[in-house]
C-alpha positions in Angstrom: 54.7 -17.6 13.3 51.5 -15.6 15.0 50.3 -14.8 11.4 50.2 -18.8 10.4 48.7 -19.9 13.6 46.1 -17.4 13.0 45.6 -18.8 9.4 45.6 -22.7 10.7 43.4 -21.8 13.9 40.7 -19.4 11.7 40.2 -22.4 8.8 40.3 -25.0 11.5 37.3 -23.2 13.5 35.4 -23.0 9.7 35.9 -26.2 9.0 34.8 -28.0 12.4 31.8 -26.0 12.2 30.7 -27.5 8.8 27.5 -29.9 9.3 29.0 -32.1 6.6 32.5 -32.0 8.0 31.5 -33.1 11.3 29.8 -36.1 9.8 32.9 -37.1 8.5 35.5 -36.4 11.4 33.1 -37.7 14.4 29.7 -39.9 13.1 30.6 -42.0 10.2 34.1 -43.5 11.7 32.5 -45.5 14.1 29.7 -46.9 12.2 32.3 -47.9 9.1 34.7 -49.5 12.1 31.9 -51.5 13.0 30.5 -52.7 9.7 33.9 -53.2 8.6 35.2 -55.1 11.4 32.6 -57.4 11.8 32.2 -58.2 8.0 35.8 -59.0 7.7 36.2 -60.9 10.9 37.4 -64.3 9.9 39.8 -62.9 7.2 42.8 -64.9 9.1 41.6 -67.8 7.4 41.1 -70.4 10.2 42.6 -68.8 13.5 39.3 -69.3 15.8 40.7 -66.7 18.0 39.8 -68.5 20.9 36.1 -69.1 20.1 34.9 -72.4 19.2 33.3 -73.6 16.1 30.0 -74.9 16.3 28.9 -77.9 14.6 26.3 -80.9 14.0 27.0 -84.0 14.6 25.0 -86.4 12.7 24.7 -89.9 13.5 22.0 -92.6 14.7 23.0 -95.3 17.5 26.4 -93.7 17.9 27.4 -96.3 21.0 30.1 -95.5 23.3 32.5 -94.2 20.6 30.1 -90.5 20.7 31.9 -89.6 23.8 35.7 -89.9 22.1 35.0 -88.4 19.0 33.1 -85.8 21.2 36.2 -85.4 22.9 38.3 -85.1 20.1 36.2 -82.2 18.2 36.1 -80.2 21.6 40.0 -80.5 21.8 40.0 -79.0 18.1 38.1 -76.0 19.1 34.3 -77.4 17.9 31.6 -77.2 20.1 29.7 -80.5 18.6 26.0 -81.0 19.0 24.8 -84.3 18.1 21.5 -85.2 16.3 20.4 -88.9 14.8 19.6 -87.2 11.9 19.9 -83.4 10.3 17.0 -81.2 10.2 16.2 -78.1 9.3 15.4 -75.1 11.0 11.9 -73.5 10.9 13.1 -71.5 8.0 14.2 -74.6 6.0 17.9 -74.2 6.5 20.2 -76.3 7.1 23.1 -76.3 9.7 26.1 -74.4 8.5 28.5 -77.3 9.8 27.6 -81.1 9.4 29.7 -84.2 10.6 27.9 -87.1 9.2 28.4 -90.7 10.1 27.2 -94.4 9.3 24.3 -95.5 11.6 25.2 -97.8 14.3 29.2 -95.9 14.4 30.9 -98.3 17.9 28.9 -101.6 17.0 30.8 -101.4 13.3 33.8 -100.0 14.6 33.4 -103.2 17.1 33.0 -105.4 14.4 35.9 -104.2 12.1 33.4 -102.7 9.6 34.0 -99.9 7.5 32.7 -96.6 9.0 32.1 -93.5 6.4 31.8 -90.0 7.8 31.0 -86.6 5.6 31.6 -83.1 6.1 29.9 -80.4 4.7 30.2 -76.6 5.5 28.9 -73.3 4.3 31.8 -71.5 5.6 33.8 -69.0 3.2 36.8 -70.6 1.2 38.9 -68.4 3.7 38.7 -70.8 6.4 36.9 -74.2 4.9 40.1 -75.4 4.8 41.4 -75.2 7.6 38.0 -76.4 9.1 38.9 -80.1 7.1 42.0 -80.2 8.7 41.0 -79.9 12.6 37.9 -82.2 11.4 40.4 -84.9 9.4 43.0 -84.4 12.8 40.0 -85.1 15.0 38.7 -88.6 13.1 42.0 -89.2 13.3 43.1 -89.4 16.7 39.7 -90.8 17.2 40.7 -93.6 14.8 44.4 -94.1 16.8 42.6 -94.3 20.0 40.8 -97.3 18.9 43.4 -98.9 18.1 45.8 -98.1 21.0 42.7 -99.0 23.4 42.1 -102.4 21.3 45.4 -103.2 21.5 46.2 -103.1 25.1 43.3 -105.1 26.4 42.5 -108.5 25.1 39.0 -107.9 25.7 36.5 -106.0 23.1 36.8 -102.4 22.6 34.5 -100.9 25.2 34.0 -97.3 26.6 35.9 -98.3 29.9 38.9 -99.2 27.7 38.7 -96.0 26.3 38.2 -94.3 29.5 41.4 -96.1 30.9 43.6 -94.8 27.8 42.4 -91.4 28.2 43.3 -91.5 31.9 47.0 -93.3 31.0 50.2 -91.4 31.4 51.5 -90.2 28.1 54.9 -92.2 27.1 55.7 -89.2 24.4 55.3 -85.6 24.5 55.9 -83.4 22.0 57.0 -79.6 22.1 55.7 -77.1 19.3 57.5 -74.2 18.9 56.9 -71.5 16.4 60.5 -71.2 13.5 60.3 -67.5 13.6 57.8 -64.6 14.0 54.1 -66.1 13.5 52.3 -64.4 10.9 48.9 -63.8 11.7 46.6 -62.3 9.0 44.7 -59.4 10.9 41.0 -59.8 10.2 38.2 -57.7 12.1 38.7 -54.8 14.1 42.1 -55.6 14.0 41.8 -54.8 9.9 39.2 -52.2 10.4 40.5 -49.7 12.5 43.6 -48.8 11.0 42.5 -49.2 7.8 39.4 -47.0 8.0 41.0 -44.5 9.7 43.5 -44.3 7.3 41.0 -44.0 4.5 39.0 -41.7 6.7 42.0 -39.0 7.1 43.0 -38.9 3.3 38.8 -38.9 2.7 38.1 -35.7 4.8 41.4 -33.6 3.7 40.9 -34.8 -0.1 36.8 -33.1 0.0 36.3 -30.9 2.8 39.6 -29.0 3.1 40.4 -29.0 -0.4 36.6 -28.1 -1.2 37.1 -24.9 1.0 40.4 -23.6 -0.3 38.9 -24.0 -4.1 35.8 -21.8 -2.3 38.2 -18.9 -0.7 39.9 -18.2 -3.8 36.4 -18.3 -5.9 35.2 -15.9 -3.4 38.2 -13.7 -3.2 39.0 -14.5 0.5 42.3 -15.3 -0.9 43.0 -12.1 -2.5 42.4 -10.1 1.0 44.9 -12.6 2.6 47.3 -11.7 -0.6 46.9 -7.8 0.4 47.7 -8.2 4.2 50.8 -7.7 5.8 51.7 -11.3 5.7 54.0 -13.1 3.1 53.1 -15.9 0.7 55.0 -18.3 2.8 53.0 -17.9 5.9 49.7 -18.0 4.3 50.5 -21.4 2.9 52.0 -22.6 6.1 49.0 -21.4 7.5 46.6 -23.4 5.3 48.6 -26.6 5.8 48.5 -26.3 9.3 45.0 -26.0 9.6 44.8 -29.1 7.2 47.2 -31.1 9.7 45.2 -30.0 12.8 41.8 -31.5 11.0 43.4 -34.6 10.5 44.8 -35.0 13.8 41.3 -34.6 14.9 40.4 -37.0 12.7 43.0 -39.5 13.5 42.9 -38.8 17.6 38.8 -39.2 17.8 39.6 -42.4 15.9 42.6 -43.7 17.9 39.9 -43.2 21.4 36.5 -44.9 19.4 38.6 -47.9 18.3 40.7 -48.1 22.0 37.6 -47.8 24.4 34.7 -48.4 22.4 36.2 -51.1 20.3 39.0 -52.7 22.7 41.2 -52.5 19.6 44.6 -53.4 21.0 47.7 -51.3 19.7 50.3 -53.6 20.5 53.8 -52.3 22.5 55.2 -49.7 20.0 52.4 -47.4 20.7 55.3 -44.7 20.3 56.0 -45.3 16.5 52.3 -45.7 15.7 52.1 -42.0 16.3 55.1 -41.4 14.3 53.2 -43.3 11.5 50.1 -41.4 11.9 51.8 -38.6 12.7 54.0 -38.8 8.9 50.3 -40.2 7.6 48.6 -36.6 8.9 51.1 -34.5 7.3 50.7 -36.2 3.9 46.9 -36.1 3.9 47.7 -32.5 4.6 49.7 -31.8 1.5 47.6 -33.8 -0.4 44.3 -32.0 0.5 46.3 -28.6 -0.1 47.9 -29.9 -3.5 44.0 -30.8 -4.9 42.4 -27.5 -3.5 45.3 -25.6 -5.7 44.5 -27.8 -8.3 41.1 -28.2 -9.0 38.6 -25.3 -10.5 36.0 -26.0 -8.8 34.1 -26.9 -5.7 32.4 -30.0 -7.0 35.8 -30.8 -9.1 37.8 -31.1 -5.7 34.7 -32.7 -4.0 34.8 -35.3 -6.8 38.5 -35.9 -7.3 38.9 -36.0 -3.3 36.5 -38.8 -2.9 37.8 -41.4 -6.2 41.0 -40.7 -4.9 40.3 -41.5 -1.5 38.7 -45.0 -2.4 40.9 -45.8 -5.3 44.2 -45.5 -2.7 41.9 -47.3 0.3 40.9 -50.5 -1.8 44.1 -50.7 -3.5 46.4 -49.5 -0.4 44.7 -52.3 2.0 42.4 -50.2 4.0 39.4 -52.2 3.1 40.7 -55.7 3.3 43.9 -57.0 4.8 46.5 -57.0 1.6 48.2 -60.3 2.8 44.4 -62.3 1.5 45.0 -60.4 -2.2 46.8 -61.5 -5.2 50.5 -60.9 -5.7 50.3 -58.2 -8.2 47.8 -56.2 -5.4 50.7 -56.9 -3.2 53.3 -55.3 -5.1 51.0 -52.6 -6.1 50.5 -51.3 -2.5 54.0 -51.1 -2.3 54.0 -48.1 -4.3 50.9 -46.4 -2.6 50.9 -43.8 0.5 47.9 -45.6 2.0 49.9 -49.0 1.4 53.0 -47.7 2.8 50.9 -46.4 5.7 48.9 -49.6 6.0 51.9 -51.9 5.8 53.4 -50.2 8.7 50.8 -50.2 11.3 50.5 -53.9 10.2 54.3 -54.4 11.0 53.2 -53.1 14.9 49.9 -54.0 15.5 49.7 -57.2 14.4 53.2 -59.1 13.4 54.5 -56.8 16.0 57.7 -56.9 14.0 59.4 -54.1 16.5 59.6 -50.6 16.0 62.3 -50.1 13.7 60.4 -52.2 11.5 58.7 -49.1 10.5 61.5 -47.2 9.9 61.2 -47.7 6.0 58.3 -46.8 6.0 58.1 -43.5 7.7 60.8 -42.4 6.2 58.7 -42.9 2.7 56.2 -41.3 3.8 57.9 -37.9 5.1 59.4 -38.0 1.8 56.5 -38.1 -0.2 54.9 -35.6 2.3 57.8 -33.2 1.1 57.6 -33.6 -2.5 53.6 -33.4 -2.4 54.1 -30.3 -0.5 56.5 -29.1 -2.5 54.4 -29.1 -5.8 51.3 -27.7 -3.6 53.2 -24.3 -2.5 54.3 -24.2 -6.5 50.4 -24.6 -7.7 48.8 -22.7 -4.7 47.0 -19.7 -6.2 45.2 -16.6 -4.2 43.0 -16.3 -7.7 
């Protein structure tokens, strides 16, 4: 046991002390959680997260019926600013949202005229939809409180009848409850942190720590280790523990960035998310082992370390959340280590879905652990 600690703590100490390494472990997490994060927030497709959606509200001589429909958007999460007419900016754009309605909107409405009204949006398809829908349910209610408010007076619709049916007591009240665990799609830092960090781990042990075992056996620093009084067995328990303590690093410094710098919440199984990142450090570990017995060069492990990297981040779900791809991505992840990873920090961050949720997935992943390990002790070389 002293002889592999000594191994693990010697090529940890190298490896920390590598300009590029650092980089990697401590600079470019943050920036990539950031980027990330905010490009993808949104990704829910139509969950405002408690912010509201701003919009223009186009319309000349609205009358009294402004304040209702003004009412109405507000209670669908829009923050509606109303103009006679739409005008560009000083750049020449227009708004990004635009409710447009007929000119003189109460005294046609008063009248029993047809009323047209237009919606036009430059948001991404992810959440247009959903955008029409709280728009269409706003008009809506609009459109049934005219009718309730014209009903119950004999007089003509007026702002005061309105007023009067807003203030009324409610005759029905309905209850919404959710039919089962709600399924949110994780979008932003949510999506980010996780999934970069995963990437981040299987990047740094795929190039650096494979890199520098391809580098001691080139420059015979394996050889010595072959001729001291230390069996094969401890020298590649050695190497893999130094690989695991670089990814813990790696995953740790991430873990604090996202929870203090990010406010990235973890959820209430913090306990099995280690065991995930704990089963997702020691297969990085193999992994980065396996490719620096492998490859023949440095460049060759450099190389291989980072397609591999991206290829299992983009197809595992560690770029975007998986649930927003096509089926056949979906199945796909299912037989990926970054997928299987992914999929369970999804289960208990986001659907919190309970700890033995993760089970499965664990489980996978301490198996694949073993076999990669086992082929890396089989192909690890001291020349």
């Amino acid at each position: 046991m002293k002889n592999i600690v000594f191994i693990a703590w010697h090529d940890v100490r190298y490896q920390i002390r590598q300009g590029g390494t650092l980089v990697w472990l401590f600079v470019m997490p943050p920036i990539f959680f950031f980027f990330i994060g905010t490009v993808t927030s949104g990704f829910q497709g139509g969950m405002t997260g408690g912010a509201a959606t701003p919009i223009v509200v186009a319309a000349s001589s609205p009358g009294f019926l402004q304040q209702q429909i003004d009412l109405r958007l507000r209670q669908n999460e829009f923050t509606p600013e109303w103009h006679s007419d739409v005008v560009a900016d000083a750049e020449g754009d227009l708004p990004r949202r635009v409710l447009t309605f007929d000119a003189n909107l109460s005294d046609k409405i008063v009248a029993g005229e047809q009323v047209k009204a237009r919606y036009d949006t430059r948001a991404s398809a992810l959440s247009r939809d959903f955008e029409a829908i709280r728009i269409q349910r706003s008009l809506y209610t609009a459109l049934a409180d005219v009718v309730a408010a014209g009903a119950g007076s004999e007089q003509p619709l007026s702002a005061d009848a309105l007023t009067q049916l807003n203030a009324a007591t409610r005759v029905w009240q309905l209850e919404v409850a959710t039919a089962g665990e709600r399924q949110i799609i994780p979008d932003g830092f949510e999506q980010a942190i996780p999934g970069i960090l995963v990437m981040f781990t299987l990047l740094v042990l795929l190039t650096s720590s494979s890199s520098m075992l391809v580098i001691e056996r080139l420059q015979g620093l394996l050889r010595r280790l072959a001729s001291a009084p230390m069996t094969r067995t401890e020298v590649v328990s050695g190497k893999w523990g130094g690989r695991i303590i670089l990814a813990a690093l790696q995953i740790g410094f991430a873990v604090v960035i996202g929870t203090f710098l990010f406010n990235m919440r973890w959820g209430p199984d913090i306990g099995m998310i280690v065991v995930v990142l704990a089963a997702w450090a020691a297969f990085c570990a193999s992994a980065g082992l396996l490719l620096g017995s492998l490859a023949k060069t440095e460049g060759q492990a450099a190389g291989l370390g980072v397609l591999l990297a991206n290829l299992l981040a983009a197809l595992g779900g560690c770029w975007w959340p998986i649930e927003v791809t096509p089926d056949w991505m979906q199945t796909l992840q299912n037989f990926m280590p970054t997928g299987w990873t992914m999929d369970a920090l999804h289960k208990l961050i986001s659907f919190q879905s309970g700890a033995a949720s993760a089970i499965p997935n664990v489980i996978t992943l301490l198996a694949g652990s073993l076999i990669v390990t086992a082929l890396a002790i089989r192909n690890f070389k001291y020349e």
